[in-house]
KEKE-3310 file (N, C-alpha, C; in steps of 0.2 Angstrom, whole numbers, plus 5000, padded with zeros to 4 digits):
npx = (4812:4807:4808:4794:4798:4787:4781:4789:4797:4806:4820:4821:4831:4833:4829:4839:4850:4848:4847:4861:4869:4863:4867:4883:4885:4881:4888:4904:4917:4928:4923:4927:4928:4934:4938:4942:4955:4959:4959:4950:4931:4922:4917:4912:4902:4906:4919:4923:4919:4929:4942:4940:4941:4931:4920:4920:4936:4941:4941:4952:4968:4979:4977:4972:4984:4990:4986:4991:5003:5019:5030:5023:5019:5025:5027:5012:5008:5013:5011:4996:4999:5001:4988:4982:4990:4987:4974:4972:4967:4966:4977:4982:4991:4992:4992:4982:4980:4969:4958:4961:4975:4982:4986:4980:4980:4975:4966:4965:4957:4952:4942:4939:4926:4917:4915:4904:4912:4923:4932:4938:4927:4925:4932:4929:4932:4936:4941:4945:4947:4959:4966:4968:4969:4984:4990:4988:4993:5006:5011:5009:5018:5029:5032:5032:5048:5055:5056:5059:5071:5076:5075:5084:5094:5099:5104:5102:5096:5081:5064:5046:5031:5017:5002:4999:5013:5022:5034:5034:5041:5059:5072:5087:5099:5097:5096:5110:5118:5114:5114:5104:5087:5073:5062:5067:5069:5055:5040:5042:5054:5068:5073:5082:5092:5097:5107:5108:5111:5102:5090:5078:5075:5073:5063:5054:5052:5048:5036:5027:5027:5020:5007:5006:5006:5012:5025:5044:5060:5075:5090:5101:5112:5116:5117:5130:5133:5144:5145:5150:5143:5137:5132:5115:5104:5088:5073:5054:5038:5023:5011:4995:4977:4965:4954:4958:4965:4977:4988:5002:5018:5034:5051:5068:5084:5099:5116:5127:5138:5151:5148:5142:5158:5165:5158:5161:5173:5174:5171:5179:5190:5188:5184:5197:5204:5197:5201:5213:5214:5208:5219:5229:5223:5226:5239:5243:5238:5244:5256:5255:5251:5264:5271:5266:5270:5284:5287:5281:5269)
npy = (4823:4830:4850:4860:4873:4883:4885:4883:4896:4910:4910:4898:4885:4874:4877:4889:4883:4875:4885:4890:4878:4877:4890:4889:4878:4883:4894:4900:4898:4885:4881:4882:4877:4879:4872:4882:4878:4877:4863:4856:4857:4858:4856:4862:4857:4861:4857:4846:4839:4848:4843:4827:4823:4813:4821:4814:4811:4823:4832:4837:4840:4843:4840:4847:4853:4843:4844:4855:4861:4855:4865:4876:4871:4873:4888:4889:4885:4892:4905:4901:4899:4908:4917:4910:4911:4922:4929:4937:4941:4927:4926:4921:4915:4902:4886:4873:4853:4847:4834:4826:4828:4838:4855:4873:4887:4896:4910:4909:4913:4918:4922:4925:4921:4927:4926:4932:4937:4939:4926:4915:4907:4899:4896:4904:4902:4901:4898:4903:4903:4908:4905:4908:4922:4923:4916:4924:4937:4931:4931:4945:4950:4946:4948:4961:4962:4957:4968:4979:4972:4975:4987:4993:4991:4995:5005:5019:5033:5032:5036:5036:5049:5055:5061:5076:5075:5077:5067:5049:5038:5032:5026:5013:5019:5031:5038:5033:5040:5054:5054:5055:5056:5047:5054:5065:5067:5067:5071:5086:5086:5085:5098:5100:5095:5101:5111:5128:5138:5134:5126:5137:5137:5123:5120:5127:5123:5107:5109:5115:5103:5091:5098:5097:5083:5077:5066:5069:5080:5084:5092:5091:5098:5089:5087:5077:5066:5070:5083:5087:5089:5084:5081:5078:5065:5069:5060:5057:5050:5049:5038:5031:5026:5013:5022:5034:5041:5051:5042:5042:5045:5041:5041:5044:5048:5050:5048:5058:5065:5061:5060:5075:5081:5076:5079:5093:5093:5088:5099:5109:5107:5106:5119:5124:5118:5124:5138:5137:5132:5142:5155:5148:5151:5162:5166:5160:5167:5178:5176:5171:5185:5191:5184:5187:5201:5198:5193:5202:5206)
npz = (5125:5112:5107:5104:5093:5090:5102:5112:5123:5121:5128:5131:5138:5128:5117:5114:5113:5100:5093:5092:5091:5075:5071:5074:5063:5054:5050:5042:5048:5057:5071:5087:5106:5121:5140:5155:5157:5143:5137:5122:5121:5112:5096:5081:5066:5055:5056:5058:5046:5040:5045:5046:5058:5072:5083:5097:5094:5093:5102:5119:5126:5117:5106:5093:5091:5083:5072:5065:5052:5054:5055:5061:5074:5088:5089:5088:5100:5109:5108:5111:5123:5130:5129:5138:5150:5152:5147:5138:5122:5110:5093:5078:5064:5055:5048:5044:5046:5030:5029:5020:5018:5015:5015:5021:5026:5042:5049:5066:5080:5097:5110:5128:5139:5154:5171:5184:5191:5187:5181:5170:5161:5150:5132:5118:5102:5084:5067:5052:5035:5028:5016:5002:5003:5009:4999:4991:4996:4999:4984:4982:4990:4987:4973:4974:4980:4975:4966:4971:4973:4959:4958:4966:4962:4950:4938:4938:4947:4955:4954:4962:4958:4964:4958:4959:4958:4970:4977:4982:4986:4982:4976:4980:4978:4975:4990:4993:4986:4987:5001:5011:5020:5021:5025:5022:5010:5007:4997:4992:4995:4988:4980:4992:4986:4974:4963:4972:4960:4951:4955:4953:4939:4938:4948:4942:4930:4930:4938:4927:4919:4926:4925:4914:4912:4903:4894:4903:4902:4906:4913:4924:4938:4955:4970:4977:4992:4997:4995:4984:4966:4953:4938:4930:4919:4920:4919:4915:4915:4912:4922:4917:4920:4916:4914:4910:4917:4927:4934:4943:4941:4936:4937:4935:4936:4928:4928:4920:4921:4914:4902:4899:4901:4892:4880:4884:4883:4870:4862:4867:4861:4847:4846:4850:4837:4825:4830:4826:4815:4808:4812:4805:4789:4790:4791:4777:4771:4773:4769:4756:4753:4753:4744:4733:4731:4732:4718:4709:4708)
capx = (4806:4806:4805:4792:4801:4784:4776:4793:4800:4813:4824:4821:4837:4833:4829:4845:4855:4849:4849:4867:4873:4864:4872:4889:4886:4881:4893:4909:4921:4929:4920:4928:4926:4939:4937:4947:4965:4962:4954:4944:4926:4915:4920:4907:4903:4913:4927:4925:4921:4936:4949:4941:4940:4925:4920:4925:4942:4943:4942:4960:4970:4984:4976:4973:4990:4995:4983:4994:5008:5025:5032:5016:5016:5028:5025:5006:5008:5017:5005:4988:4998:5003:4982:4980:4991:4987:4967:4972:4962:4970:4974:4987:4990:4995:4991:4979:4981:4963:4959:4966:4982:4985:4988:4976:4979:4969:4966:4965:4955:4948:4942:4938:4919:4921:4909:4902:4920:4931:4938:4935:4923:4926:4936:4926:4938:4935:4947:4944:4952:4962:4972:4968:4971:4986:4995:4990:4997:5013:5014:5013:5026:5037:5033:5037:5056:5057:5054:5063:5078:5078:5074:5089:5103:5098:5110:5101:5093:5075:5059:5037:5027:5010:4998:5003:5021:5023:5038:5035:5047:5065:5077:5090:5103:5096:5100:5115:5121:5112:5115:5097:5084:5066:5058:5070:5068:5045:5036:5047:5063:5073:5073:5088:5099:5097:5112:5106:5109:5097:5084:5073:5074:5071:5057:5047:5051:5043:5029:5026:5028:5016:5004:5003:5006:5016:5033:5046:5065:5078:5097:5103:5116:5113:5123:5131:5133:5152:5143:5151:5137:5135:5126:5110:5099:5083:5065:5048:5034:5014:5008:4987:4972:4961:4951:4965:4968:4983:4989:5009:5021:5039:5056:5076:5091:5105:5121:5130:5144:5156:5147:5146:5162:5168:5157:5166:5183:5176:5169:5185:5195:5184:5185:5206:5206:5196:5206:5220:5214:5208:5226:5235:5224:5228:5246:5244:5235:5249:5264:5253:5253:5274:5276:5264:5275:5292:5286:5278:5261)
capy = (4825:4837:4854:4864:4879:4887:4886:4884:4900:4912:4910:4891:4884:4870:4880:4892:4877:4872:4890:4890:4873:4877:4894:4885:4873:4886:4898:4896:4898:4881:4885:4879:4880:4874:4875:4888:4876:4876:4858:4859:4854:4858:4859:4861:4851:4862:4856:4838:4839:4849:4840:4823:4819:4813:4824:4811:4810:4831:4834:4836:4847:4848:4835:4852:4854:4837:4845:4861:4862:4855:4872:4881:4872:4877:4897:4889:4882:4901:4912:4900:4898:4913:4919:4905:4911:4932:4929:4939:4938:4925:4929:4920:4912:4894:4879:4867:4849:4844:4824:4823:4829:4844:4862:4877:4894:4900:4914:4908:4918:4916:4927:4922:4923:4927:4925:4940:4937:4941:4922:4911:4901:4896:4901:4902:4900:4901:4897:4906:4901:4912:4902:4912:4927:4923:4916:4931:4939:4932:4932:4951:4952:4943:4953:4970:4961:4958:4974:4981:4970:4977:4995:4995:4990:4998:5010:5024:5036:5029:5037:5037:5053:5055:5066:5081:5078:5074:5060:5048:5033:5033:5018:5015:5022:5040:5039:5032:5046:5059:5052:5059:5050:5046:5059:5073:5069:5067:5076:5091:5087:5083:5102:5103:5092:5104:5116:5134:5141:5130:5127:5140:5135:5117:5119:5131:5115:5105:5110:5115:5097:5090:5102:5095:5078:5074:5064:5076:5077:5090:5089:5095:5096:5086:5088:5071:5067:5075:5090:5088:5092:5080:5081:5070:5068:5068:5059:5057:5046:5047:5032:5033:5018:5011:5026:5039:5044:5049:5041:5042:5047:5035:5046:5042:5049:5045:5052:5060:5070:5061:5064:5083:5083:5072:5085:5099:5092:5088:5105:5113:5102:5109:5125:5126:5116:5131:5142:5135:5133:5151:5157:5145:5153:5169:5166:5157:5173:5184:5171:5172:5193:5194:5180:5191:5205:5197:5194:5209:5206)
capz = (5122:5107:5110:5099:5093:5089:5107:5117:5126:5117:5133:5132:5134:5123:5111:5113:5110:5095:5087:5094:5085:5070:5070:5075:5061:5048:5050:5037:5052:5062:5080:5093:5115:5126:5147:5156:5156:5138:5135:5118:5124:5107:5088:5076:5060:5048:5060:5058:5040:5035:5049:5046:5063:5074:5091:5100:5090:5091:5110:5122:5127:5114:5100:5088:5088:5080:5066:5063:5049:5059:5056:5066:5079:5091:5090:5091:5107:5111:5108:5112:5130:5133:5131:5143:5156:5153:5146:5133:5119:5106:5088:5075:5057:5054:5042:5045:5038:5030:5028:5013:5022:5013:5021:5022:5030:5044:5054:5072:5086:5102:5117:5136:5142:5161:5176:5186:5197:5183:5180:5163:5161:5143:5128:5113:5095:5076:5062:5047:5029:5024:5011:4997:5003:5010:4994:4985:5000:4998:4979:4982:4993:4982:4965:4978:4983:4967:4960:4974:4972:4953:4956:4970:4959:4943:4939:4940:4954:4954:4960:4958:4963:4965:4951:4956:4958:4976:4977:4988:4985:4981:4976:4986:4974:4976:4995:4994:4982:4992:5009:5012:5022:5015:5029:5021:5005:5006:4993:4987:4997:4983:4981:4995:4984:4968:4964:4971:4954:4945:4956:4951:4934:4939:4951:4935:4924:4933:4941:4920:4918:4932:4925:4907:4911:4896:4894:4900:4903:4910:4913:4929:4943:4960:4975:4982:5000:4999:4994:4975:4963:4946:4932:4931:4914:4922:4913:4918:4911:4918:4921:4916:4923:4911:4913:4904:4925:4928:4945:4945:4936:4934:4936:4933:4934:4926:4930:4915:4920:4911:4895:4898:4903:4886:4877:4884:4882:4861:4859:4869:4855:4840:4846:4848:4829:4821:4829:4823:4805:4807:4812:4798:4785:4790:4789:4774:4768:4773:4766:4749:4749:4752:4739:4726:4731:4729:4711:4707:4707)
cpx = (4808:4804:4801:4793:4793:4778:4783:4796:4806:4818:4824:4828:4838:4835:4835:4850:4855:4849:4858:4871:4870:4865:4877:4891:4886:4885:4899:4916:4922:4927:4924:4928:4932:4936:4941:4954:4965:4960:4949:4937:4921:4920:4913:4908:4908:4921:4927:4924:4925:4944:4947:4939:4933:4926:4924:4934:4947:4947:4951:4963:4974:4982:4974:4979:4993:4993:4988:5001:5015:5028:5029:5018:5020:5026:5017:5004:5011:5012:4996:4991:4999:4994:4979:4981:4987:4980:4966:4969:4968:4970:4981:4987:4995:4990:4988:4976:4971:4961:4960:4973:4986:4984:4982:4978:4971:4969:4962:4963:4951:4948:4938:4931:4919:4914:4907:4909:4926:4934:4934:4933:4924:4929:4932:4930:4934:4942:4945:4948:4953:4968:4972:4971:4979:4992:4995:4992:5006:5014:5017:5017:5033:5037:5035:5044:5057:5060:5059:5070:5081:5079:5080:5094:5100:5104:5110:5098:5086:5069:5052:5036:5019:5008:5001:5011:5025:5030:5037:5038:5053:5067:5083:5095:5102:5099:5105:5121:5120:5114:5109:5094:5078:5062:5061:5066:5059:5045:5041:5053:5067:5075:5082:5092:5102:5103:5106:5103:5104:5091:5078:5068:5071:5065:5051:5045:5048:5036:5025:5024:5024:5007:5000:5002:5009:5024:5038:5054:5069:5087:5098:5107:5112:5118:5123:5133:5139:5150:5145:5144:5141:5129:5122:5104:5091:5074:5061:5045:5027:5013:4999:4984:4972:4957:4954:4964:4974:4985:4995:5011:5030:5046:5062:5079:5096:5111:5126:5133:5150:5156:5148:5152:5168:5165:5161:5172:5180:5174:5176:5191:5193:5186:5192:5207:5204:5197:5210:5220:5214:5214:5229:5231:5225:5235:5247:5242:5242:5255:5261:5253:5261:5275:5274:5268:5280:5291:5283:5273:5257)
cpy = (4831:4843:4859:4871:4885:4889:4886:4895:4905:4912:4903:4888:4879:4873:4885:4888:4875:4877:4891:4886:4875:4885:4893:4881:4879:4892:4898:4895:4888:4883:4879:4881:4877:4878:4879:4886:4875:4868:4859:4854:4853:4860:4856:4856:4853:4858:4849:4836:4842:4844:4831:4817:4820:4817:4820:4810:4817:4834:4833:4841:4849:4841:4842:4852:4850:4839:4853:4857:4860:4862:4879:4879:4872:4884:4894:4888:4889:4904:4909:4899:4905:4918:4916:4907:4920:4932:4935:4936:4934:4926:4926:4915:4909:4892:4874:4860:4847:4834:4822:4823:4836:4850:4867:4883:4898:4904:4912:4911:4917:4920:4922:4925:4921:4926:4932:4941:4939:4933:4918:4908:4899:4902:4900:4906:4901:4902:4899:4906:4907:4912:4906:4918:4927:4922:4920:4937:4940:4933:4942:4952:4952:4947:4960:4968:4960:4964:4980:4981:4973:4984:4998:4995:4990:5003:5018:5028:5036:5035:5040:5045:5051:5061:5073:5083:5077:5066:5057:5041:5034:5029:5018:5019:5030:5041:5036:5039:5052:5061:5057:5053:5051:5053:5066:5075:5070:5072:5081:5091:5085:5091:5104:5098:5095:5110:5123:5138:5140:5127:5129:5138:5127:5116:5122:5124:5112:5103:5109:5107:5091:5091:5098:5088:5073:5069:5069:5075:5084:5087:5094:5094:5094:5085:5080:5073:5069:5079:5091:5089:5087:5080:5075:5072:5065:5064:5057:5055:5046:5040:5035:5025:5017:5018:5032:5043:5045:5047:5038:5045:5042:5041:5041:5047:5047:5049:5053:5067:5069:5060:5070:5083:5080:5077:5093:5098:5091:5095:5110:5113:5105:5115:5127:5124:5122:5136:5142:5134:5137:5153:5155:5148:5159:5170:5163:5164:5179:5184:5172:5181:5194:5191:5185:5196:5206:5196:5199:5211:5209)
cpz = (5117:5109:5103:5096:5092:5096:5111:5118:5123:5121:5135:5131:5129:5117:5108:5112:5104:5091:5087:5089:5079:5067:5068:5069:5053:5044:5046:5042:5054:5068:5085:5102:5118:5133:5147:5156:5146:5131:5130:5121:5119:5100:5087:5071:5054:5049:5057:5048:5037:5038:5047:5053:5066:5081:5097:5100:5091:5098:5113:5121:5123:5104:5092:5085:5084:5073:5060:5055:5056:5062:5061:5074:5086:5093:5090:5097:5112:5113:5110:5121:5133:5132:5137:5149:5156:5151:5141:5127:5112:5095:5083:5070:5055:5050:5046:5042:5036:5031:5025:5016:5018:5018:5019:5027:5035:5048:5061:5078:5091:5108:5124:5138:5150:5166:5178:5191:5194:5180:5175:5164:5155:5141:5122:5106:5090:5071:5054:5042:5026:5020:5005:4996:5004:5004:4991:4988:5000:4993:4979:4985:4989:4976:4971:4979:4977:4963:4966:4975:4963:4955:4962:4967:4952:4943:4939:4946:4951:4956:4957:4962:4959:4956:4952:4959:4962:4976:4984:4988:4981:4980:4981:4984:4975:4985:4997:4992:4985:4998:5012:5016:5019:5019:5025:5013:5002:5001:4988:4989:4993:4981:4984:4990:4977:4970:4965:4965:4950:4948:4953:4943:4935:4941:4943:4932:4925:4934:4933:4918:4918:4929:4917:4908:4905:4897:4896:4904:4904:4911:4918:4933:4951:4965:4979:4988:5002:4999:4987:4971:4957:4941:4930:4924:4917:4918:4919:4914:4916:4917:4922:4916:4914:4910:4909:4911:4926:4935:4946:4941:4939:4935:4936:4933:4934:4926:4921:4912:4916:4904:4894:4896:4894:4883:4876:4881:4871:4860:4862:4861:4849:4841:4844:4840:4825:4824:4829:4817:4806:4807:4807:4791:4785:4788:4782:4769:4766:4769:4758:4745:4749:4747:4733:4727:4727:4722:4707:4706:4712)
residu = (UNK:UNK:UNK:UNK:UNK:UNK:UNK:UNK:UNK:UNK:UNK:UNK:UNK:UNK:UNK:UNK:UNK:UNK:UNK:UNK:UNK:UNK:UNK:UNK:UNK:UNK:UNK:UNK:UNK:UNK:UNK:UNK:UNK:UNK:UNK:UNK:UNK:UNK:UNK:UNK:UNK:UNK:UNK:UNK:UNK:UNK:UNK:UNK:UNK:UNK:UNK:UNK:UNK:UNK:UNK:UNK:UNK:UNK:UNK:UNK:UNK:UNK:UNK:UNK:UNK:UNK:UNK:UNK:UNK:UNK:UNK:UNK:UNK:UNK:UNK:UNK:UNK:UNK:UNK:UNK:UNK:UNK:UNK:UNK:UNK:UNK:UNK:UNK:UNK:UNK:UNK:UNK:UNK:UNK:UNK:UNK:UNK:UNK:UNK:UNK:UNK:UNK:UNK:UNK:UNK:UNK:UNK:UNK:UNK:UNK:UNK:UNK:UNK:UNK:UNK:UNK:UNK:UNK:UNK:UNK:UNK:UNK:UNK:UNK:UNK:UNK:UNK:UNK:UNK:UNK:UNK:UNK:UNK:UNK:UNK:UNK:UNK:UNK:UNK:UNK:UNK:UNK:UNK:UNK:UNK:UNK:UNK:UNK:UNK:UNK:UNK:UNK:UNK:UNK:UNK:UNK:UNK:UNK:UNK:UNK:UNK:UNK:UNK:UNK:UNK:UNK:UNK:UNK:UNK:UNK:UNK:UNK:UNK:UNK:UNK:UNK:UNK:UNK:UNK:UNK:UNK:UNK:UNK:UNK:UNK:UNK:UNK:UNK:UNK:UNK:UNK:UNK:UNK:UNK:UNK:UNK:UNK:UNK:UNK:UNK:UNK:UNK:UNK:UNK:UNK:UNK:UNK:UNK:UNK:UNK:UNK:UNK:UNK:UNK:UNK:UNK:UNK:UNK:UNK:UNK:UNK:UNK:UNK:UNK:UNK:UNK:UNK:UNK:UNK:UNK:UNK:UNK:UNK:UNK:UNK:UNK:UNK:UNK:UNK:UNK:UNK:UNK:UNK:UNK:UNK:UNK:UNK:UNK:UNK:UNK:UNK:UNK:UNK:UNK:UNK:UNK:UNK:UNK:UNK:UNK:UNK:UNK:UNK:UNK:UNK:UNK:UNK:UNK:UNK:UNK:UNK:UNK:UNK:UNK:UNK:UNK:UNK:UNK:UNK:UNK:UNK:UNK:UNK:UNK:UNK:UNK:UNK:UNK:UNK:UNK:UNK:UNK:UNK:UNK:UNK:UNK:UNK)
# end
């Protein structure tokens, strides 16, 4: 006999049953119940219209699994028996085929509803799609390895800070040449790898820099992990939102000591030539007063 939801009982169990299903039903999750060994006992309707199968068809102790991605189900069986044996509450993300037979990511959860004794009476589940999220999960991961496999083997000493100036990522080229760790180098620790001399100079620069927020570029020495010191042409670039925010700033060093050092050697070269022109027209000067002499002029 029907029960009249508008004279029945709000503790009616009729009636908490069918708010229950049509919760169960209208909820966007897969709901699922198994006993305490794990035996599914209920799946909702989302269940059977996304998996295809009928309740009778759904039910058993390990017929979920035959639904998983091959690659799932192994580590599924892992982790849903190991909540089974400890009543840990369950929680993991696998592929589930639909009745097309394609795949779908879902987040997987289930906790233990216990008696007044402490021991399970049911496990009540939900599976929750999160196929979208998850591709656009991995796509980022993969444009980050990307950008990380570029920004490690660039050839210069790489590195972002914050608005005002804070560096807080490094390539790997910078601690390799530093032999620094990421903890030393945080925020202003780059600081310890500046020549003493030139610090002072360098921090003002900067800070100056930080301040305008303009393009800006410096040439400085940078102590390697022997403790040698090299000459590094330093640049900075803000990166600005859509709003004209500033919220990075972009850095590089590029090692060019043995430009300096080509420089000195041409300016040392310049230098000895005009004075050695100097010197020859000095003698050329002198050899021209003896000659006006010997002739009498």
């Amino acid at each position: 006999m029907a029960v009249d939801a508008s004279t029945a009982s709000p503790n009616s169990p009729s009636l908490v049953e069918n708010e229950f299903q049509f919760l169960a039903d209208f909820i966007p999750q897969l709901v699922w119940i198994t006993d305490p060994a794990g035996d599914h006992i209920y799946f909702n309707k989302r269940w059977v219209d996304y998996t295809g199968y009928t309740l009778a068809d759904s039910v058993g102790p390990d017929m979920w699994n035959n639904l998983l991605h091959p690659d799932d189900r192994a580590r599924a069986r892992q982790v849903w028996g190991h909540s089974l044996a400890s009543g840990d509450n369950y929680e993991i993300e696998y592929r589930f085929k639909d009745k097309e037979g394609g795949y779908r990511w879902f987040l997987g959860q289930a906790s233990p509803r216990r008696d007044e004794a402490d021991a399970i009476v049911t496990w009540f589940g939900t599976c929750t799609d999160i196929h979208d999220q998850k591709l656009a999960s991995e796509a980022l991961a993969e444009r980050e390895s990307e950008f990380t496999t570029l920004a490690d083997n660039v050839a210069q000493l790489s590195w972002m800070a914050r608005p005002d100036g804070h560096i807080y990522w490094y390539n790997k080229r910078w601690y390799d040449f530093t032999g620094s760790s990421p903890e030393e180098m945080a925020g202003w620790g780059w600081e310890k790898v500046q020549h003493p001399d030139h610090v002072g100079e360098v921090v003002g620069h900067v800070k100056d820099a930080w301040e305008k927020g303009e393009p800006w570029e410096l040439t400085l020495p940078l102590k390697r992990h022997d403790g040698e010191y090299r000459w590094f042409l330093t640049r900075a670039v803000p990166v600005y939102d859509e709003q004209g925010q500033l919220v990075r700033w972009l850095g590089t060093n590029t090692d060019v000591t043995k430009m300096r050092e080509l420089q000195e050697q041409l300016q040392n070269s310049y230098d000895d030539l005009e004075a050695k022109v100097t010197f020859r027209n000095l003698e050329l000067e002198h050899e021209v007063k003896n000659l006006r002499k010997q002739l009498g002029k």
